[in-house]
Every structure is written in C-alpha cells, then in structure tokens.
N, C-alpha and C positions, 0 to 999 in steps of 0.2 A: 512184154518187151518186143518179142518177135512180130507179132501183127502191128504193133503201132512204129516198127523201124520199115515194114514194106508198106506202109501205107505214107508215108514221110517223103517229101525230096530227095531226090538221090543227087542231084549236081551239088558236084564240090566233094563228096563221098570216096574217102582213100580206099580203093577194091584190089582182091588179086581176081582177076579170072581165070578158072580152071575149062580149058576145053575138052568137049565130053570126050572128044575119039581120040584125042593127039594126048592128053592129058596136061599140055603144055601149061604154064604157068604163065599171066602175066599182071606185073605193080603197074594196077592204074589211076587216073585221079579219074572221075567223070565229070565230063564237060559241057552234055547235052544227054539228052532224051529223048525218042519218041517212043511208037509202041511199042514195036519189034526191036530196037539197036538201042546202044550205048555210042556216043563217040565219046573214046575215052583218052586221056595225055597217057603215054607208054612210061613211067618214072626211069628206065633204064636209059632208054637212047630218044628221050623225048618227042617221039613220034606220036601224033595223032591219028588214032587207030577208028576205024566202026565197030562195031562188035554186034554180031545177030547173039538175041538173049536168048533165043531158044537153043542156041547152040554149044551154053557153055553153063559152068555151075559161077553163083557171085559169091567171093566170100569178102564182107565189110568186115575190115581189119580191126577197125574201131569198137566193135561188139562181139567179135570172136563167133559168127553168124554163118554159116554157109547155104546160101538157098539158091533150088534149083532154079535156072532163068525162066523156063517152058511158066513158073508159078508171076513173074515181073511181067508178063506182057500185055501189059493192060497200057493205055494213055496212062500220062501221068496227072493228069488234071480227074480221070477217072476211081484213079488207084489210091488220088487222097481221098476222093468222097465214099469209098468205101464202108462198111459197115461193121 
C-alpha cells in the first residue's frame, strides 16, 4: 500500500503538512506538482501556498501515511514509472 500510494498522483490529495523545524501544521488540498514543491490550497483560509517537499513531513489523511518529503522529490512523471 505504501510504495504504490508514492508512486500514484498526488494532485487532488487531502494532506496535512508537518514542517520539520516549526512543527507547524497545515490542511491542504494539492493542486500542482513538480520536483522539489507542492502548490497546495491552505483548507483554513484558502490561500494557495508553495510548499518545498524537502522541508516538511506529508501526512495523506486518506490513508493515515506520514512520509518524509526529502523521500517525494523525484518528478512526478518519474515517480510513477518507478519500480
């Protein structure tokens, strides 16, 4: 389950992001993708956020998942063809 949820599209994907140093919490939807960021909709105060993946933890709410970002930074067109 776990290797075939990071190997999957992530836009559209209800997340909390956990940031490493602040610990801050934030409900987001994501919106886009590339290597390194997320841009993700903020579900509090609907702001559209960037998000560097290396610098926070992703927990997918929908599978109760928390995985480190530093492990997402691949393309996403990369990260499907995975093995």
């Amino acid at each position: 389950m776990t290797i075939k949820l990071l190997r999957q599209e992530h836009i559209g994907e209800r997340v909390i992001i956990e940031h490493k140093r602040t610990g801050k919490k934030t409900h987001a939807v994501i919106l886009d993708e590339t290597k390194n960021t997320y841009l993700v909709r903020d579900e509090k105060n609907k702001r559209i956020k960037r998000i560097i993946k290396s610098e926070c933890y992703i927990i997918f709410t929908n599978h109760n998942l928390r995985v480190d970002g530093e492990k997402l930074t691949k393309r996403p067109e990369d990260r499907i063809k995975m093995k």
